[in-house]
N, C-alpha and C positions, 0 to 999 in steps of 0.2 A: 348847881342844877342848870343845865344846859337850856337855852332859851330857845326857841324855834328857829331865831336868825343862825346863832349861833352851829347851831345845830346844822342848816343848812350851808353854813362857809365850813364847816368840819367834814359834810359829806362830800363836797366840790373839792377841796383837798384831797383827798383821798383816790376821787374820780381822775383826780389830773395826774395824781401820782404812779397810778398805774396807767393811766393813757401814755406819762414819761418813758414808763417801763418797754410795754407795747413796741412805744417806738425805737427806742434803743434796739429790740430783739429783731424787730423788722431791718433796721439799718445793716444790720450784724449777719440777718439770714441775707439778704442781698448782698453784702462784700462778699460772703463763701459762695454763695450760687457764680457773681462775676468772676472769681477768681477759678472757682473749676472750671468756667464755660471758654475763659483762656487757655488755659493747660490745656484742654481737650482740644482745642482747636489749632493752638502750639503742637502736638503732639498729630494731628491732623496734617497738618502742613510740615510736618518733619517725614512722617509716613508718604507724604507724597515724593519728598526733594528723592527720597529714598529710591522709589519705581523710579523717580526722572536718571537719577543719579547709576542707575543699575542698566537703565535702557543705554543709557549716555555710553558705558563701561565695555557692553557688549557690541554696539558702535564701534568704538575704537577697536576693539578686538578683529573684529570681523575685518577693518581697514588693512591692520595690520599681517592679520593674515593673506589677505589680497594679495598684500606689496610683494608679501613673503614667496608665496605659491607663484609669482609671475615668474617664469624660467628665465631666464639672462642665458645666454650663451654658454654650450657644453651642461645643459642644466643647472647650471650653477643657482642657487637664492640665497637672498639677502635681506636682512631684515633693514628698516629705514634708518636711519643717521639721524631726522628730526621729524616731526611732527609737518613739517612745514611739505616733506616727500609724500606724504597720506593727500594733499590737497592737488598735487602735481607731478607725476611719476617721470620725472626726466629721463630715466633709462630705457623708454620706449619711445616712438614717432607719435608726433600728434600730443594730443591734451588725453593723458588718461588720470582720472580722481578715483580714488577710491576711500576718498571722505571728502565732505561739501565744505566744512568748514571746522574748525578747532573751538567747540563745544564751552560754554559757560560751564563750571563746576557749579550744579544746585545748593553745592553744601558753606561755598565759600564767595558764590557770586561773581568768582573771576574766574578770566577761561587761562588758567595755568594750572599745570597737573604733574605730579611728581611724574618722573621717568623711571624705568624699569628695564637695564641694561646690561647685557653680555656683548665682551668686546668694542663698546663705543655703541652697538646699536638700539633702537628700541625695540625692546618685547613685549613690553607694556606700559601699563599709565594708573596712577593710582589717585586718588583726593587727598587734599592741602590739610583737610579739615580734621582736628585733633580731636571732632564734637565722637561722645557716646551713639552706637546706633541702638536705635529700637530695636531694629529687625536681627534677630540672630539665632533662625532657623527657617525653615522653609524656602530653600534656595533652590532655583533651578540647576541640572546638572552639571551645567556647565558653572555655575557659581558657585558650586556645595564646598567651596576651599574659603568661601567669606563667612561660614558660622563660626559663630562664638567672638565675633571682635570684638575687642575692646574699644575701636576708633574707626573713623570713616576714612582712612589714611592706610588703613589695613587692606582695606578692600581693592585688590588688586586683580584688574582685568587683562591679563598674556595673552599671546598666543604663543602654543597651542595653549587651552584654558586652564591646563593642568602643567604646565613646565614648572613651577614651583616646586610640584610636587613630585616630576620627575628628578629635577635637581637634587631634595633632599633624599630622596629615594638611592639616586648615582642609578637610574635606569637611560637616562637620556645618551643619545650616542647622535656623530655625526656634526658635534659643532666644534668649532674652535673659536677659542677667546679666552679672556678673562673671565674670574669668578663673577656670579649674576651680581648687580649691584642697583643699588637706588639713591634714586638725586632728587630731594625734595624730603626727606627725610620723614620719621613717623611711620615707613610701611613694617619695619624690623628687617631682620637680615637670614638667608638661610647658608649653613654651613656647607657651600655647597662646593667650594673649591677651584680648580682650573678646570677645564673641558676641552682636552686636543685628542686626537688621534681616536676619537668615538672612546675614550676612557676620562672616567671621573675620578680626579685626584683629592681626595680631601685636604684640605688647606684653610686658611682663614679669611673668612669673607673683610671685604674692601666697607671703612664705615660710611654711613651715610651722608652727603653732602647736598644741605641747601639752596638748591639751584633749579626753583619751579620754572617751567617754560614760559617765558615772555608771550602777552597777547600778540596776534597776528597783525599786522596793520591791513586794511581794507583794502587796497589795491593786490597784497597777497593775496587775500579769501579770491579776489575776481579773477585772477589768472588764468 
């Protein structure tokens, strides 16, 4: 027969055992709340590198085009040699830029960017970064060649914005060089062959090589 003391340490046991509970469950619901309210914010700030990383793309494009469209003598154009011609166009009189500076990669933090090359030139510039993207649909038109990636290293900004796809196509006419190739490796490669005589020869693309573009030094940028 239980005594009134008794009674009472039996009911305060009980009370504690489930205040133990209580707490555990609360501990337990706050580690998940913290750990979604990261992802989400992770993934927040992956969505942004993303816009940064897309505006960054079309930048370069747009430079590249510049360089391109500038007529040389007899008409002639030419695509740049290096990154370092987007900042200082020596083939003209005076200081012409048509980029300010050679751009941090939001994906990889460093301003080195695979290259995207027919003949030795650049056509374009692609990201280091081997990461998964979010985004892989809803691309402006001039982007609609970056759904469906696998990797931010895919996403490859030319000029014109579609020569890739002129390439796999053998619609492109009027260049000559070697087949297109990429240095900095991870963009893939397309079967695209030599390019002389405004005819597209099928052949086997050149593999990739490891060779992201070195940061600028500060005295370049102010030139």
């Amino acid at each position: 027969m239980l005594t009134p003391l008794s009674s009472f340490w039996s009911t305060r046991h009980r009370e504690a055992g489930f205040a133990y509970l209580w707490v555990l469950f609360l501990v337990a619901f706050l580690g998940l709340s913290l750990t979604a309210a990261v992802e989400v914010d992770a993934t927040n700030v992956q969505r942004e590198r993303e816009k940064e990383l897309l505006s960054i793309g079309r930048q370069f494009r747009v430079a590249i085009g510049r360089y391109y469209e500038t007529q040389l003598t007899a008409g002639r154009r030419e695509y740049p040699a290096e990154l370092a011609d987007l900042l200082r166009d020596k083939r003209v009189p005076g200081i012409k830029r048509h980029l300010r500076q050679v751009f941090v990669d939001p994906m990889t933090g460093k301003s080195e960017w695979g290259l995207v090359k027919i003949g030795g030139r650049i056509v374009g510039v692609h990201s280091l970064s081997e990461k998964l993207p979010i985004k892989q649909d809803g691309f402006e038109a001039d982007s609609a060649n970056l759904r469906g990636k696998k990797k931010y290293s895919e996403w490859v900004f030319t000029y014109p914005a579609d020569l890739v796809v002129q390439l796999e196509a053998g619609s492109i006419k009027g260049q000559v060089g070697p087949s297109l190739s990429y240095e900095g490796g991870g963009a893939g490669q397309v079967n695209s062959g030599l390019v002389t005589s405004g005819q597209l020869i099928p052949g086997q693309h050149s593999p990739a090589q490891v060779t992201p573009v070195p940061p600028l030094r500060q005295n370049e940028l102010n030139r």
